[in-house]
Structure formats: structure tokens, C-alpha cells
N, C-alpha and C positions, 0 to 999 in steps of 0.2 A: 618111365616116370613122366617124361617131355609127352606121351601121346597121352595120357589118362589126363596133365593140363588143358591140350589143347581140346581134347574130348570134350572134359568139363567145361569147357568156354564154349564150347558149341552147343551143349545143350543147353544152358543158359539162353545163349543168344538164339538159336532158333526155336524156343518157345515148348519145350518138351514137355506132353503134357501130363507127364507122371510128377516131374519134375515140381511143376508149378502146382497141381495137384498137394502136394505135401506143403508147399509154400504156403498156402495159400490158408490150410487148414492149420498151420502154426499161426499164425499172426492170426487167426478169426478165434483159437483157442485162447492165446494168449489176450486180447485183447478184452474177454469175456472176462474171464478171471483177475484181468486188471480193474476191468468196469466193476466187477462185483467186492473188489478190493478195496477199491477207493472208496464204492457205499460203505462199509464197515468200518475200513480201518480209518479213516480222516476223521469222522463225527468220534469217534473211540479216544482218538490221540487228542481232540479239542477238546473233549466231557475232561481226559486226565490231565491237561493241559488247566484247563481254569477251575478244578473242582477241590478240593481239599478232603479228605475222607479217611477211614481206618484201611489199612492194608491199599491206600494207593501206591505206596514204594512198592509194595511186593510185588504189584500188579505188573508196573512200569520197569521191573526187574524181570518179571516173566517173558513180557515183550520184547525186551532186552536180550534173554537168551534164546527164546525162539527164533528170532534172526536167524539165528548160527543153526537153527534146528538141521539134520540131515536129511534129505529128501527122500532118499529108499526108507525111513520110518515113516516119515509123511504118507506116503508112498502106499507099506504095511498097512498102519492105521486104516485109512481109507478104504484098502480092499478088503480088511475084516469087517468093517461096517456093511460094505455092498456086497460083500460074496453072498452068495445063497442062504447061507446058516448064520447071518450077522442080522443084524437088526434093523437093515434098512432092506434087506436082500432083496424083498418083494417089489424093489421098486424096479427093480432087473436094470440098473445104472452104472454096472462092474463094466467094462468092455467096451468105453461108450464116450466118447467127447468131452459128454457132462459130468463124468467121472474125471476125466483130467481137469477138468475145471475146476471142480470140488480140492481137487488135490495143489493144483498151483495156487490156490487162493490161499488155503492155507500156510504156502510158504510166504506168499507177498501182504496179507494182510499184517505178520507183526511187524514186517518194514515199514508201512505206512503207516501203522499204527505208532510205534515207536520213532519215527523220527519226526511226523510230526507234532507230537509232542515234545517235545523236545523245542523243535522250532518255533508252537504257535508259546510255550510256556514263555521263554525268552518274553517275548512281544507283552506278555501278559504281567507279567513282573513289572515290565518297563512303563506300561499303561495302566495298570492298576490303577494306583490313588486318582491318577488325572477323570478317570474312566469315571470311578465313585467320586468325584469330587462334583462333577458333571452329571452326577445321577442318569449316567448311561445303560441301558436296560443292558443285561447279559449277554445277547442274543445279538444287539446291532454289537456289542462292542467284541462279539465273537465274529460278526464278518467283516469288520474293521481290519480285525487280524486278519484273517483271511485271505484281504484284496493285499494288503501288507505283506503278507508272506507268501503271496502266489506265484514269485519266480523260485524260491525254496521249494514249495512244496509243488511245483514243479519238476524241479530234480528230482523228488522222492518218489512222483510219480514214477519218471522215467526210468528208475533205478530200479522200481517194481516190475517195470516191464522188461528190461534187461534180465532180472532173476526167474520172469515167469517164460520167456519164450527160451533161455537157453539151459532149460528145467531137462534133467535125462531121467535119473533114475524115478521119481514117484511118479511119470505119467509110463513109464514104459511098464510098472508093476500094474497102474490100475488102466491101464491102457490097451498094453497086450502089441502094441505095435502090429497094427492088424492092418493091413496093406486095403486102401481105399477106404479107409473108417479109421482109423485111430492112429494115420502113420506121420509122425511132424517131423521137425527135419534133424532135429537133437535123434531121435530112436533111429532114424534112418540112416542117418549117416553112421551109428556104432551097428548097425546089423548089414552095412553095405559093405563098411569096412574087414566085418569081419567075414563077409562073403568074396571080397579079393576085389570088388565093384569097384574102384578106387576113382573111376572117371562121374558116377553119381553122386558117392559122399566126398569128394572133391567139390562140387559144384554147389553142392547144399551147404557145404563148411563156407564158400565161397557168400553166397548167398548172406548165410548167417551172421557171416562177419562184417558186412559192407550195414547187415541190419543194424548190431551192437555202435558199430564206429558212424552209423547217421545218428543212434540215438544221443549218441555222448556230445557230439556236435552240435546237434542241437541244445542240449543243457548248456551248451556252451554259451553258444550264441542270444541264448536266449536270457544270459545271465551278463552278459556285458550288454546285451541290447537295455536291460534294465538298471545297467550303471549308468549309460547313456542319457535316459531318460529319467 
């Protein structure tokens, strides 16, 4: 057990470039599917957040339970759509980066979607009448909230990108875990594991974890730096 740690710290530290390889394409996946998360799901949670309409609870109850969605459905779904005999087949995207992408997004957009609503609603309640009383257009008094709530939706960001980089089951279905194209370090490390590697997914779990624990830190800091101020 003692040599597969000190392995994994050496592959780490001398720059192993299979190693970094998988790194590397984790954070560029995940960070794509964040990016395309937060176009969707922020303007999505703002529209529910200041709009009034029929079946907007149902909506915000949907986003609510998708949260919790499982990601091997996620997962399923997505490679019925891209397999060959689905209806996007022809775009040959099954086996492919942008298929993980496709797949992590849909787990991280009801999070952003749904909390921040949540958050900017709070702000809008509170601002309301003041906002109309001021004959404030819609629009500035939506990025009022905004710059207002952007150590919040801050966190929510971060919290998407916690969920979409330490994602196993829906990108290893529409992924395939395919060594130098489709391999990040969640699939790597359960197919190292279960090859006896123990000194690779040692260093990747390693890896991973110093990932999640900068991100939290960061929410941290970045939420007392905003008490501060």
C-alpha cells in the first residue's frame, strides 16, 4: 500500500504525461459544460426568478428535482439520442468530448438554473415596489441583482463545477472511457482501480481531490472577502 502512495506522488510530481493527459482533459471538459451551463441555466433562473406565469411552480419544481437527477439516466438518454439509430446519430457525437459535454450539462444546468432562482427571487421580492416605484426598466433592475448577488451565484457556479468534473457514470456511458480521447480522471481512476493500477488512480483521486477542496476554498474566501467589503 506505502509503495502505490509513494508511486502516486511521483507521478504527480515528475510530470507524467499520461497522467496529466487525463487532467487536463477533465478540467477542459468540465469547464466547457460549465461555460455552457451558465449560458442557459442563469438567464433561465433570472426569467423564473422575476416572471410570474401559468405552471411556473411546476417548472421550478422540475428544476428542483432534476438536481437529484441520476447520472447513468443522464448518461442513457444522451447515448439514445447520439447512438447511430437515435436522432441525432448522424452527427457521429456518441464517443466524443462533446458528448460528455452534452451530458454534464445536463446535470449542472438544473443546479444553476434552480438555485439561482432561488437566490436572484429573494433580491426581487425585496426590490420590487422600490424598483417600480423608480420606474426602473426590467433589465437594469435585473443586473442590479446580479452585481448584488454575485458572491451567491458564485457558489452556485462553483458547486456546478464540483458536480460536472467529479461526474463518473453519464460520461463513461456516452464517453466509452476511451484511453487518449475520452479518458478524465473520475473513469480513470474506476477502470485503474479495477485493473489493480492502484499507484495511477491513487494520484488521479489525489489530483481530484486537492481539485474539489481549492474549489470550496475558494467559495470560501470569496464569501468572507464579500463580508469584508
Amino acid at each position: 500500500m506505502s509503495e502505490s502512495f509513494y508511486t502516486a506522488f511521483y507521478l504527480i510530481i515528475s510530470g507524467d504525461p499520461n497522467l496529466y493527459e487525463i487532467i487536463l482533459l477533465s478540467i477542459k471538459v468540465s469547464l466547457a459544460s460549465l461555460l455552457g451551463s451558465v449560458i442557459v441555466g442563469l438567464p433561465l433562473g433570472a426569467f423564473l426568478a422575476t416572471h410570474r406565469f401559468r405552471f411556473r411552480s411546476i417548472l421550478i419544481s422540475v428544476l428542483n428535482a432534476l438536481m437529484g437527477m441520476p447520472p447513468v439516466v443522464v448518461g442513457l438518454i444522451v447515448y439514445l439520442y447520439l447512438s447511430r439509430t437515435g436522432p441525432l446519430g448522424f452527427l457521429s457525437l456518441l464517443y466524443t468530448p462533446t458528448a460528455m459535454i452534452i451530458a454534464q450539462m445536463l446535470l449542472v444546468i438544473p443546479i444553476i438554473a434552480a438555485l439561482s432562482t432561488q437566490i436572484i427571487e429573494d433580491l426581487h421580492n425585496e426590490y420590487r415596489d422600490l424598483f417600480y416605484s423608480l420606474n426602473v426598466p426590467t433589465f437594469k433592475a435585473l443586473i442590479a441583482y446580479l452585481v448584488d448577488a454575485r458572491i451567491s451565484l458564485l457558489t452556485v457556479v462553483l458547486a456546478g463545477f464540483g458536480r460536472a468534473i467529479s461526474e463518473v457514470g453519464a460520461v463513461s456511458i456516452v464517453g466509452g472511457n476511451i484511453d487518449h480521447l475520452t479518458r478524465v480522471m473520475t473513469t480513470a481512476i474506476a477502470l485503474e482501480t479495477s485493473k489493480g493500477n492502484l499507484s495511477l488512480a491513487l494520484a488521479l483521486g489525489f489530483i481530484l481531490l486537492a481539485v474539489a477542496v481549492g474549489v470550496n476554498l475558494f467559495a470560501t474566501r470569496a464569501k468572507y472577502w464579500a463580508m469584508d467589503n
